[in-house]
C-alpha positions, 0 to 999 in steps of 0.5 A: 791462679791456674797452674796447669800450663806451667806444670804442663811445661815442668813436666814437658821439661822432664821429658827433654832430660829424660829423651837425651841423656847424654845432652849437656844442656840438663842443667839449662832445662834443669834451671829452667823448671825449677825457676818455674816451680819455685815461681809456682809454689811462691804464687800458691804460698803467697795465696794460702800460706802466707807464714810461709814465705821464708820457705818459698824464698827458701826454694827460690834461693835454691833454684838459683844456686843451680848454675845454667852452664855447669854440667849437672853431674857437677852440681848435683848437690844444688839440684839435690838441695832444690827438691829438699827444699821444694819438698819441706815446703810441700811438706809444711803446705800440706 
């Protein structure tokens, strides 16, 4: 698998937080890349690391704790837990 395109779009995600910051849809784009990070590192521990996978559900779970429609100051602590997770798991890969 190649993951080129949907980092490409993770990091065009990162750009949209990052040119608006007062825009309250962060936590909708927020989701959005998380979604597609988790999918990625599921599809990378899937392939690689097969002892792995309650790590991946792990993240996946995280990403979905992040509510789309809730301001993002508000729940920072799920997007906090999203990239601890994501990391630990990065970590374990790695």
């Amino acid at each position: 698998f190649n993951v080129k395109a949907d980092l490409d779009q993770v990091k065009a995600y990162a750009a949209k937080i990052t040119e608006d910051r007062t825009d309250v849809s962060h936590a909708d784009t927020i989701r959005k890349a998380t979604d597609l990070l988790s999918m990625v590192l599921q599809n990378i521990q899937q392939a690689k690391y097969p002892g792995l996978a309650g790590d991946a559900e792990a993240v996946k779970t995280a990403s979905s704790a992040i509510n789309p429609d809730t301001l993002t100051l508000d729940q920072r602590e799920a997007v906090k837990s999203f990239f601890s997770k994501a990391a630990d798991l990065l970590q374990k890969m790695n």
